[in-house]
LOKOLMAR-31562 format. One record per residue (C-alpha): residue number from 1; residue in one letter; z negated, x, y. Coordinates in steps of 0.1 Angstrom, whole numbers. Layout:
BEGIN
- NUM  A  Z  X  Y
...
***
This chain:
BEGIN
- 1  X  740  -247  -665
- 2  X  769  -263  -652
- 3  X  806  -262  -665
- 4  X  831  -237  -651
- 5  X  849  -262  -636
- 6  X  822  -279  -616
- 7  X  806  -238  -611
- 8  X  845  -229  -597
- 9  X  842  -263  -565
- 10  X  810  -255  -558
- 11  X  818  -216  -555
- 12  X  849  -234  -532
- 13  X  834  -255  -516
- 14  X  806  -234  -505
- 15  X  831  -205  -495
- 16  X  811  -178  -518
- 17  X  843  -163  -528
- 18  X  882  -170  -525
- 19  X  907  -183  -543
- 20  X  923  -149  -557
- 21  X  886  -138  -562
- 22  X  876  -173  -590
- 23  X  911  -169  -602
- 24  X  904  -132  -614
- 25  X  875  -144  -626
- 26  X  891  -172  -647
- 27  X  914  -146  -663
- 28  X  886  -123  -670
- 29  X  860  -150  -686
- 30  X  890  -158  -708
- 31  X  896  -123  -718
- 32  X  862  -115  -724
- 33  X  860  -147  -750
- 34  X  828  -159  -743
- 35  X  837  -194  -722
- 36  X  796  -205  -721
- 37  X  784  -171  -707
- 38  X  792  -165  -667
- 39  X  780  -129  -665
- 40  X  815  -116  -667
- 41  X  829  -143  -644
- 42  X  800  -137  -614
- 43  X  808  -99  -618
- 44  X  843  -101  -620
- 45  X  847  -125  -588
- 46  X  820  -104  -569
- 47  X  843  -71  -577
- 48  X  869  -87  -564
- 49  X  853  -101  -534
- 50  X  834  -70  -523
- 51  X  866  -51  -523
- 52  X  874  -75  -487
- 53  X  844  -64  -472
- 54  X  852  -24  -475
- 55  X  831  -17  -508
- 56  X  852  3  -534
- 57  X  831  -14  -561
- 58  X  801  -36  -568
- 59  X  770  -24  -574
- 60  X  753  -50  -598
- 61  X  713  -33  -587
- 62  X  719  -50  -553
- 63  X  727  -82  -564
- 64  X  716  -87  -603
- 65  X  688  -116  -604
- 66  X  696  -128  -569
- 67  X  709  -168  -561
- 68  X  744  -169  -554
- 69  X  741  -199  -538
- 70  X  710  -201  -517
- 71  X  690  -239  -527
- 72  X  707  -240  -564
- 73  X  693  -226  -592
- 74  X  723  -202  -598
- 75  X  719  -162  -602
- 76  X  735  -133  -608
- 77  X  721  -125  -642
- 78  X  692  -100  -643
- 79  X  703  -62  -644
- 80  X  696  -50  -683
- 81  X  713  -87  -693
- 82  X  747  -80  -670
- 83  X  749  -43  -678
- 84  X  746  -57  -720
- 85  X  771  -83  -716
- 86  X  793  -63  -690
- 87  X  794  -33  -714
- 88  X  800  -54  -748
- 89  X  828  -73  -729
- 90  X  864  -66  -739
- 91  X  879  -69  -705
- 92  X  859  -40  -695
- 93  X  861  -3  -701
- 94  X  848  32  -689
- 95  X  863  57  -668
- 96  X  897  65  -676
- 97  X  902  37  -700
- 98  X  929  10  -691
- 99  X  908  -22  -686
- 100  X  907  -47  -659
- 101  X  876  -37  -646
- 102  X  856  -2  -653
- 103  X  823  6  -656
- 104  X  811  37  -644
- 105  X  782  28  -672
- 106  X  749  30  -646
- 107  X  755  4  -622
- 108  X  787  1  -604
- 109  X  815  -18  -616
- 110  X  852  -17  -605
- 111  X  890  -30  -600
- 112  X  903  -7  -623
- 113  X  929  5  -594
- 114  X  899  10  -571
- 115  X  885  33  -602
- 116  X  918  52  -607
- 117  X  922  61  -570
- 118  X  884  74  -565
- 119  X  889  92  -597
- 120  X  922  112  -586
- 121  X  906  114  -548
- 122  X  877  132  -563
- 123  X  894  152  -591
- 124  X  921  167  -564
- 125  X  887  178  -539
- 126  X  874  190  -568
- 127  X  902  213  -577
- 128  X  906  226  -541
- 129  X  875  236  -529
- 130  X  876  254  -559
- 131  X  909  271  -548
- 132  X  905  297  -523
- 133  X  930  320  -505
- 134  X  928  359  -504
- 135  X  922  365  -469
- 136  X  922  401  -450
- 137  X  894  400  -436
- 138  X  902  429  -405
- 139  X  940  406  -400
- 140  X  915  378  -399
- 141  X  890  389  -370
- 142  X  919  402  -351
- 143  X  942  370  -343
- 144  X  905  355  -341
- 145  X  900  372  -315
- 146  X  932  369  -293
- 147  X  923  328  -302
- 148  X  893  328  -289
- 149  X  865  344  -266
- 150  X  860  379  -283
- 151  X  831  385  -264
- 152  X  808  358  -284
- 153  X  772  375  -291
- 154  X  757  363  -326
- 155  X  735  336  -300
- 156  X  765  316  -298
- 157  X  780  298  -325
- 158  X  821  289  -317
- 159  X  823  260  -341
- 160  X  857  257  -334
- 161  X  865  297  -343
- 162  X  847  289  -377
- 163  X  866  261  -384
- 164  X  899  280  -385
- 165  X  880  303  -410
- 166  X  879  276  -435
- 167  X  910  262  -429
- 168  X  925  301  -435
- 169  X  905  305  -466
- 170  X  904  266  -487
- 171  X  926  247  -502
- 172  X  909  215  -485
- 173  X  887  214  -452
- 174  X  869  186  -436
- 175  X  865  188  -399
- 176  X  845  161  -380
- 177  X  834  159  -346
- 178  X  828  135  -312
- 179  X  848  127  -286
- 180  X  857  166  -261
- 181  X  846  187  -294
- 182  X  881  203  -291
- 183  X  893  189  -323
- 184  X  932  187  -315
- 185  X  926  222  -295
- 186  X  913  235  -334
- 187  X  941  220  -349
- 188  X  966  240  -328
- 189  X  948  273  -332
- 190  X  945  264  -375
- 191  X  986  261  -369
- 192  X  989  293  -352
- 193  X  965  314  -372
- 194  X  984  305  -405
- 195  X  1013  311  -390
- 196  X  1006  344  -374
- 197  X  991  357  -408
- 198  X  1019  347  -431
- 199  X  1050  359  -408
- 200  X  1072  365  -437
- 201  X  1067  330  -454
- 202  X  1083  302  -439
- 203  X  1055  275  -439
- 204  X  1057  240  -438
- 205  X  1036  219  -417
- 206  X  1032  181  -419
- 207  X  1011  164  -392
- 208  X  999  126  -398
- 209  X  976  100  -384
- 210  X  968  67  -396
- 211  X  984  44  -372
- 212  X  1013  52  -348
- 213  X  992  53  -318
- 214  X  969  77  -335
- 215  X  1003  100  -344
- 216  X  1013  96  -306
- 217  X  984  109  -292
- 218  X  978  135  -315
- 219  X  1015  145  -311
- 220  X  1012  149  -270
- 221  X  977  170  -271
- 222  X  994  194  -294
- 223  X  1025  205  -271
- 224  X  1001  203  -243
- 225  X  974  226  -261
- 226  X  1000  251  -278
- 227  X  1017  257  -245
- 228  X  978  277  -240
- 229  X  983  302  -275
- 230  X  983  335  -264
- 231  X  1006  341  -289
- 232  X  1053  348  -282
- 233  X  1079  317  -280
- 234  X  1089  322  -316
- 235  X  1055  317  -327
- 236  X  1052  281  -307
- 237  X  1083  271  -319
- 238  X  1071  271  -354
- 239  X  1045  246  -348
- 240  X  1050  210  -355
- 241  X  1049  194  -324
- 242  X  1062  161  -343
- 243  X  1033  137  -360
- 244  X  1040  108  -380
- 245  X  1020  83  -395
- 246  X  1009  91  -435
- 247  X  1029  58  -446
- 248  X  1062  72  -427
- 249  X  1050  106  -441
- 250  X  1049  95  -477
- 251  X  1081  73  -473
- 252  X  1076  31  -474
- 253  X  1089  11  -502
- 254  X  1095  -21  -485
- 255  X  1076  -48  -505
- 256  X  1057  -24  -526
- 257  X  1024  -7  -527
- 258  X  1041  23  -536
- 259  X  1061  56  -522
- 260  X  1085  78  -529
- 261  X  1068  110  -524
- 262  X  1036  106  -551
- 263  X  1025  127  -586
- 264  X  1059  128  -594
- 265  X  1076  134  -563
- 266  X  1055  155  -542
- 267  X  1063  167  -504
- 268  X  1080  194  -494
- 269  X  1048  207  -477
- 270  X  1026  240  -476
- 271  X  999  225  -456
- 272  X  990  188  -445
- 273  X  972  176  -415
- 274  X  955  143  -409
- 275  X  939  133  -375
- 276  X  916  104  -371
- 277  X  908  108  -408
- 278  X  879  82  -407
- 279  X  901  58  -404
- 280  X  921  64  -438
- 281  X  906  41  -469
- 282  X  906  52  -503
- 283  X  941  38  -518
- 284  X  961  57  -491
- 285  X  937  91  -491
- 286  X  938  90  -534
- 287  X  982  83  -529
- 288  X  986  110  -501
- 289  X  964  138  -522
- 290  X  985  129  -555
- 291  X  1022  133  -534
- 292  X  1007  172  -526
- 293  X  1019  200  -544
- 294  X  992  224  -562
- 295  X  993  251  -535
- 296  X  993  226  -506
- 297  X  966  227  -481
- 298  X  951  197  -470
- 299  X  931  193  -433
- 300  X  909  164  -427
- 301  X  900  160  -388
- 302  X  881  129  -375
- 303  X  845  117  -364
- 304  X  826  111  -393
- 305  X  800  87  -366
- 306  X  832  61  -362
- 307  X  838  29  -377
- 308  X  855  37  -410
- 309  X  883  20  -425
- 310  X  892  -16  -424
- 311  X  903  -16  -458
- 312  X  878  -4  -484
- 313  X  864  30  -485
- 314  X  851  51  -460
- 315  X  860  84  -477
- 316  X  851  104  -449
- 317  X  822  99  -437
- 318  X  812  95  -478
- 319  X  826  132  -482
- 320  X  808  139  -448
- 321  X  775  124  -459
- 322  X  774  144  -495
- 323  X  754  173  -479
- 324  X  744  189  -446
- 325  X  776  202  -425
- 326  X  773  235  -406
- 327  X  755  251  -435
- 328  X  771  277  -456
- 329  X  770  298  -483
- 330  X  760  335  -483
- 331  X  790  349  -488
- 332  X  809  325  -464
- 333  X  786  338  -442
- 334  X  793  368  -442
- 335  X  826  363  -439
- 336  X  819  344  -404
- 337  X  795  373  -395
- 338  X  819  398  -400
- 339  X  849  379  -385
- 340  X  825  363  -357
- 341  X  793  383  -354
- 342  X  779  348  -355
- 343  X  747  344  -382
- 344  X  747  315  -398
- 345  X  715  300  -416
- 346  X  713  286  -448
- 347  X  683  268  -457
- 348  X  701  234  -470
- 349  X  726  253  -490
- 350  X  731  229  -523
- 351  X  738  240  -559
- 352  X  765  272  -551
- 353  X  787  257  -580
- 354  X  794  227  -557
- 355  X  814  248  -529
- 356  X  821  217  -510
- 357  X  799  223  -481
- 358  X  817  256  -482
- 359  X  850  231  -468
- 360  X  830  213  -443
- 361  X  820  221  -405
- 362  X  811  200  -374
- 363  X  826  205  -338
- 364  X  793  203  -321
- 365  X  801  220  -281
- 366  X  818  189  -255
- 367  X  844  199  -237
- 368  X  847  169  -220
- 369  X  813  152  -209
- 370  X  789  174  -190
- 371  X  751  178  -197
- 372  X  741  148  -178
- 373  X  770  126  -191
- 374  X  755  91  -193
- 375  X  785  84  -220
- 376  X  773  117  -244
- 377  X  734  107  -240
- 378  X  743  71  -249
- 379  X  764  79  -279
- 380  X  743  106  -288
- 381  X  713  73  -289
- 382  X  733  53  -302
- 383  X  742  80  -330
- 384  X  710  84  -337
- 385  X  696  43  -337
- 386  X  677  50  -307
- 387  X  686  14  -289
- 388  X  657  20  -262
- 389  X  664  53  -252
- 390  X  702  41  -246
- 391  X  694  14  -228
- 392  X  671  36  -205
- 393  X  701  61  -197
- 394  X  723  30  -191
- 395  X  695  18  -163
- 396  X  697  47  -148
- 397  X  717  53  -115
- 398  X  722  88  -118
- 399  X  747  82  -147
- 400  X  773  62  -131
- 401  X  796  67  -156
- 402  X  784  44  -178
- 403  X  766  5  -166
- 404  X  747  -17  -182
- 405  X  753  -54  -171
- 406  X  739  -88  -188
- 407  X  768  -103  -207
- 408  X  774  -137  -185
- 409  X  764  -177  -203
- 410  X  800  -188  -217
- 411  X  807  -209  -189
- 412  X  802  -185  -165
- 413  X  827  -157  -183
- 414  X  857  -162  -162
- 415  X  843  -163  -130
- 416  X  825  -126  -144
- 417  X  858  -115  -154
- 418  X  879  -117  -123
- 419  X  866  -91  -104
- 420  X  871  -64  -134
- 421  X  902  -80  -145
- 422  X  920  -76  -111
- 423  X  912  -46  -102
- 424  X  920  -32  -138
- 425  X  949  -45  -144
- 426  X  964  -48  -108
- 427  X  976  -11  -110
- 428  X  1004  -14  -142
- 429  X  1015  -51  -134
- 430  X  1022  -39  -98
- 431  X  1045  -12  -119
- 432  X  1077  -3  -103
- 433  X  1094  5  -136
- 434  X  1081  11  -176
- 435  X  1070  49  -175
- 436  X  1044  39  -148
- 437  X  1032  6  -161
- 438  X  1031  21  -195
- 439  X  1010  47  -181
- 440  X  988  24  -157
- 441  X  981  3  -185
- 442  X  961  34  -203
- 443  X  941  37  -175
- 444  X  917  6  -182
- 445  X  911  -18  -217
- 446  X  881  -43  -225
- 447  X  868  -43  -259
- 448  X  857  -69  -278
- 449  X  835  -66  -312
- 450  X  847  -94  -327
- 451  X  876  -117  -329
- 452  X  867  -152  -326
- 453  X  844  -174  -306
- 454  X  835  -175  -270
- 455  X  829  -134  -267
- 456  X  859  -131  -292
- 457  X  889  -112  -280
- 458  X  912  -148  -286
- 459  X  896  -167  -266
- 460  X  889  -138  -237
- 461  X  929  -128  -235
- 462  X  932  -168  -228
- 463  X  909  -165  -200
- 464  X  922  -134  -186
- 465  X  958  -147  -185
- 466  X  941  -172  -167
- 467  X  925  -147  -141
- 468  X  955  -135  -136
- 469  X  978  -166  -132
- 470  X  954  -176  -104
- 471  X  957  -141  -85
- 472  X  993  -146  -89
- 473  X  1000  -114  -113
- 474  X  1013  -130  -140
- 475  X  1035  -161  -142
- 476  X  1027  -173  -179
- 477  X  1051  -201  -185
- 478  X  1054  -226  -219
- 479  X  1072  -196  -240
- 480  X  1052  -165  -256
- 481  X  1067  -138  -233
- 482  X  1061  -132  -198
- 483  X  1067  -100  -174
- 484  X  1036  -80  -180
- 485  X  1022  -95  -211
- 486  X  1008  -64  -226
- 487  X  1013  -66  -266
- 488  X  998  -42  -298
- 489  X  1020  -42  -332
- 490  X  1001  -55  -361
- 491  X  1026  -46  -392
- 492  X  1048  -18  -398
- 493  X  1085  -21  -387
- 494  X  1104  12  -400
- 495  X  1137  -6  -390
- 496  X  1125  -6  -356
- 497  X  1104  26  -358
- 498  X  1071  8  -352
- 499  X  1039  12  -364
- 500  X  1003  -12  -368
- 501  X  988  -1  -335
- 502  X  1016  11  -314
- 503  X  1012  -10  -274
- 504  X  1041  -24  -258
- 505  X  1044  -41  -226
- 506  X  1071  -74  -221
- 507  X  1088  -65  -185
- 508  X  1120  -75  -167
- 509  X  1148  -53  -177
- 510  X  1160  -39  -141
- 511  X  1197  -38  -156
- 512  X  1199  -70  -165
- 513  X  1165  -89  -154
- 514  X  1162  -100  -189
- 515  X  1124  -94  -210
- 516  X  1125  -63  -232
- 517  X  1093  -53  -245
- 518  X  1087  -8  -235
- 519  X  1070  7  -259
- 520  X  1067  51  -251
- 521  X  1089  71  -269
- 522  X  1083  113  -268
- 523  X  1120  117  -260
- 524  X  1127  95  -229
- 525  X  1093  82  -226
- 526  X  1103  46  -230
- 527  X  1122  24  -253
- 528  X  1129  -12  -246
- 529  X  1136  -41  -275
- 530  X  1145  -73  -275
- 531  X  1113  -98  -279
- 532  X  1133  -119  -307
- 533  X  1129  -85  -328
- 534  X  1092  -79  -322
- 535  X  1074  -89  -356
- 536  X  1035  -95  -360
- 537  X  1019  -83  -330
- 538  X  994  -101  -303
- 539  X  981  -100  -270
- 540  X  957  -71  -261
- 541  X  946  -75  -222
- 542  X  912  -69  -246
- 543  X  915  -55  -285
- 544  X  888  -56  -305
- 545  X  868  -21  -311
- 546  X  884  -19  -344
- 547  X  920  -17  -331
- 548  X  910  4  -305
- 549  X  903  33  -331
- 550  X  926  66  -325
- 551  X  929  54  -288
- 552  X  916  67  -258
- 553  X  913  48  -218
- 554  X  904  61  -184
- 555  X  872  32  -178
- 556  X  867  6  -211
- 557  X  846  -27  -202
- 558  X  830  -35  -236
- 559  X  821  -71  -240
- 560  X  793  -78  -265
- 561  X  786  -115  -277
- 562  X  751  -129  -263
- 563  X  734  -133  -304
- 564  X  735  -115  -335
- 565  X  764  -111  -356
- 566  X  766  -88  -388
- 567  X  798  -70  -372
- 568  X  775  -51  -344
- 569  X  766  -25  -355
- 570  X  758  18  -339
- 571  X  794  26  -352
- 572  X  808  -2  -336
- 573  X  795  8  -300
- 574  X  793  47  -306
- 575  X  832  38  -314
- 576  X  836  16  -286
- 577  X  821  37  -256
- 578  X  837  72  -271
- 579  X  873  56  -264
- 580  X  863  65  -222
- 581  X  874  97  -209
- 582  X  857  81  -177
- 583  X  834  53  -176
- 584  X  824  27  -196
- 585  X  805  -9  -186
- 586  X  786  -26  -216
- 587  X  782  -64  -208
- 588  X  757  -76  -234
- 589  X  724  -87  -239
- 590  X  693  -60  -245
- 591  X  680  -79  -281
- 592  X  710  -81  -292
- 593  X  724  -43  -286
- 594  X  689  -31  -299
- 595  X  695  -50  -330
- 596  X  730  -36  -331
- 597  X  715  4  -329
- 598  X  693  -3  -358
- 599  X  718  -10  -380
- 600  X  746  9  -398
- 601  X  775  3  -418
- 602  X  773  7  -455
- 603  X  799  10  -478
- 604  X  794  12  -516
- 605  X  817  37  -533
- 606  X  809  58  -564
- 607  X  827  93  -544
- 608  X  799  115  -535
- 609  X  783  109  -573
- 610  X  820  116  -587
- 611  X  820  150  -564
- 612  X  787  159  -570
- 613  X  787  151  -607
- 614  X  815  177  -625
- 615  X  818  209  -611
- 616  X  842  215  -637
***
């Protein structure tokens, strides 16, 4: 066996792990006191390292016995050796103790913060779904029915009138659906039918999103959709109409993983709303749920079928995935029967101590896409791993909103890019003032999956500026900024009231011809700032599908790469073509998308055991 010196270069040189993860590793070896055994420096580098690639913890089964480097003779010890020397080791601990790393004493091994925040995350669900609210049940049907359709026969199933049922009676409810489910509209009508059964209280209401974009959008749907209510002015007036982002919510320390509002200092809240929820990871979810007060309600909306987090976690499709949605129990149904006159069947219903699936429901009707939507079918295959059946409703002519087209050799990208480029972009940069290019430049994005190499969105924003220079659009000269270059934040500036994902675009000031960058603001619908203030940001003529999350464009172009890469995967594309309202065009190649249907994102985390494990 070789030294830990030589074992720390090769592990270097060879790019296993980082830096920060061998140096962890170092300090835990040393703390564990046994400097000629490696078990706790594999497992301690490999907890560290996992955390990068979204895993809340390492799960020793997967890996125990296999090389770590492939052509050496160097393993990851066998599983019953690890778990021995991992559990005898002094710079580990269980649950709740205050070690370095924790193990959960099965197989899963953590960061000890990455173990504190799953266990707060699951102890605060498991407290609320255990709290339910007295609810009249006559008041209830009642303002149901001015909300919604009172004419529904038990056949038809308004999953949208149910989810305000949950919402009015728990503590904590988790409501996930596609792309035109309605989920904003339900968000609205939750609002108003708290509201309108608690008159005499004076309710608090705190709406968030994960990035500012995602706060943006869900801020102009709601004061489109409660302009609809059926309900007086003073009643709309009480609804938040203002969303923030949940670090702005919780209040930014600058330099510090911390915030002011936390176990301590709660918010001044009765009921908290987060939209694009599958985008949350763990650390933020477990500090947000510890800043709520006890009587505090707490909404989760999102799409539990969407790429999840980039940092680790993917809490809600995890709480999502702990049991079937849409399936009640008996007396919740009966509560929906008699509110509704909806029957709901119960064959899945888990252990009735467990009340969580109680707090969940799925949007299932579109609103948006019709029955022969080529954009629903495909998602809907995609969804399901069915790469041939997507490719089949992509070939065919009657869906024209949505194109298949074989991703072009590298040499021959540009020249495939002009024609799309020009005519998608031709519309904002022809702007004759911010509002309108702001608003022209919604209308059409290209997506990228990944970030580097030739199909990498790097690489294709140099081409497209490119494009663009020839049809004489742009005029990119030696400096950064140009008129029209089209930019997305990518750290949070609360000096300058900007958030990781807001869009910008650099234009010529008409007062004084000088570059400001116009990003939207809800009050005058633009604001313009200097480009020497911008901080980390870059180009996005194309994003990547990631940063494209909690947005939504008129037509997308999504460019897939022409071979495999472990990135590509169905929540990458279902994510990708649910962004159109309109029309979508996948250039790619068939092996490679079929490939990319089979195979799903999976993200180790210890939640749904934690949920499922104390009913206490």
């Amino acid at each position: 066996m070789m030294n830990n010196k030589a074992l720390r270069e090769l592990l270097i040189q060879k790019e296993i792990f980082s830096y920060l993860d061998l140096s962890f590793a170092d300090f835990m070896q040393k703390l564990d006191g046994r400097p000629d055994d490696f078990s706790i420096f594999l497992a301690a580098a490999a907890a560290s390292s996992v955390n990068r690639q979204g895993h809340v913890c390492l799960e020793l089964s997967q890996v125990a016995g296999q090389p770590v480097l492939s052509g050496t003779e160097l393993s990851y010890p066998d599983l019953h050796v690890w778990t021995q020397a991992i559990r005898t080791s002094p710079a580990v601990g269980s649950p709740g103790d205050f070690k370095p790393l924790i193990f959960d004493g099965t197989s899963k091994l953590y960061l000890h913060r990455y173990s504190v925040y799953q266990s707060r995350l699951a102890c605060f669900i498991r407290s609320r779904i255990f709290s339910t609210e007295p609810v009249l049940i006559s008041s209830l049907k009642k303002n149901l029915d001015l909300l919604f359709d009172s004419n529904q026969t038990h056949m038809e199933i308004d999953w949208q009138k149910i989810a305000c049922i949950l919402s009015i009676m728990n503590r904590f409810t988790v409501i996930s659906g596609g792309p035109g489910t309605g989920k904003t509209t339900t968000i609205v009508k939750i609002m108003a039918l708290l509201l309108e059964m608690n008159l005499e209280k004076s309710l608090r209401i705190a709406l968030a999103a994960p990035t500012g974009k995602a706060a943006a959008r869900l801020q102009d749907a709601i004061r489109e959709a409660k302009d609809r209510l059926p309900f007086g002015d003073d009643l709309k007036s009480r609804i938040p109409s203002t969303a923030t982002t949940i670090h702005r919510l919780l209040g930014t320390i600058p330099g510090s993983p911390y915030f002011r509002h936390n176990e301590n200092n709660h918010l001044d809240v009765d009921m908290v709303i987060i939209d694009e929820s599958s985008m949350v990871d763990l650390a933020l979810l477990s500090k947000l749920t510890q800043a709520l007060p006890d009587h505090a309600r707490l909404i989760l909306v999102g799409d539990k079928d969407q790429l999840a987090s980039v940092e680790a976690g993917s809490v809600f499709g995890d709480i999502c995935d702990i049991c079937r949605i849409n399936s009640f129990s008996e007396p919740l149904s009966q509560v929906i029967f008699q509110t509704t006159v909806a029957r709901i069947d119960n064959p899945d219903f888990i252990d009735e101590d467990s009340r969580i699936q109680d707090c969940m429901v799925q949007l299932l009707k579109n609103y948006r896409f019709g029955k022969n939507s080529g954009i629903q079918k495909v998602s809907e295959a995609i969804h399901s791993g069915d790469g041939r059946l997507a490719m089949t409703t992509m070939e065919d002519p009657d869906h024209k909103d949505i194109t298949w087209i074989k991703v072009p050799e590298q040499r021959q990208l540009q020249a495939g890019l002009t024609t799309p480029v020009i005519q998608g972009f031709h519309e904002y940069l022809s702007a004759n003032n911010p509002a309108d290019a702001l608003h022209a430049f919604g209308k059409f994005q290209i997506l990228c999956a990944l970030r580097e190499g030739p199909y990498g969105v790097q690489i294709i924003n140099r081409l497209i500026e490119e494009i663009l220079m020839s049809a004489n659009l742009i005029r990119k000269t030696e400096g950064l900024w140009y008129h029209g270059r089209p930019i997305m934040i990518t750290r949070n500036d609360y000096h300058l009231n900007l958030f990781n994902g807001d869009v910008g675009i650099s234009l010529n000031d008409s007062k004084d011809q000088e570059l400001r960058i116009f990003f939207p603001d809800e009050e005058t619908g633009f604001r313009a700032i200097h480009p020497s203030r911008i901080g980390e940001h870059e180009t996005v003529f194309a994003m990547t599908v990631h940063k494209s999350q909690g947005s939504e464009f008129d037509n997308i172009l999504l460019l897939l790469p022409d071979r495999e890469s472990p990135i590509l995967t169905r929540e990458l594309i279902y994510t990708a073509i649910t962004r159109a309202r309109e029309q979508v065009v996948i250039w790619g190649d068939e092996s490679v998308f079929q490939l990319a249907a089979q195979k799903r994102v999976t993200r180790i985390s210890g939640l749904k055991d934690a949920l499922l494990s104390d009913h206490s």
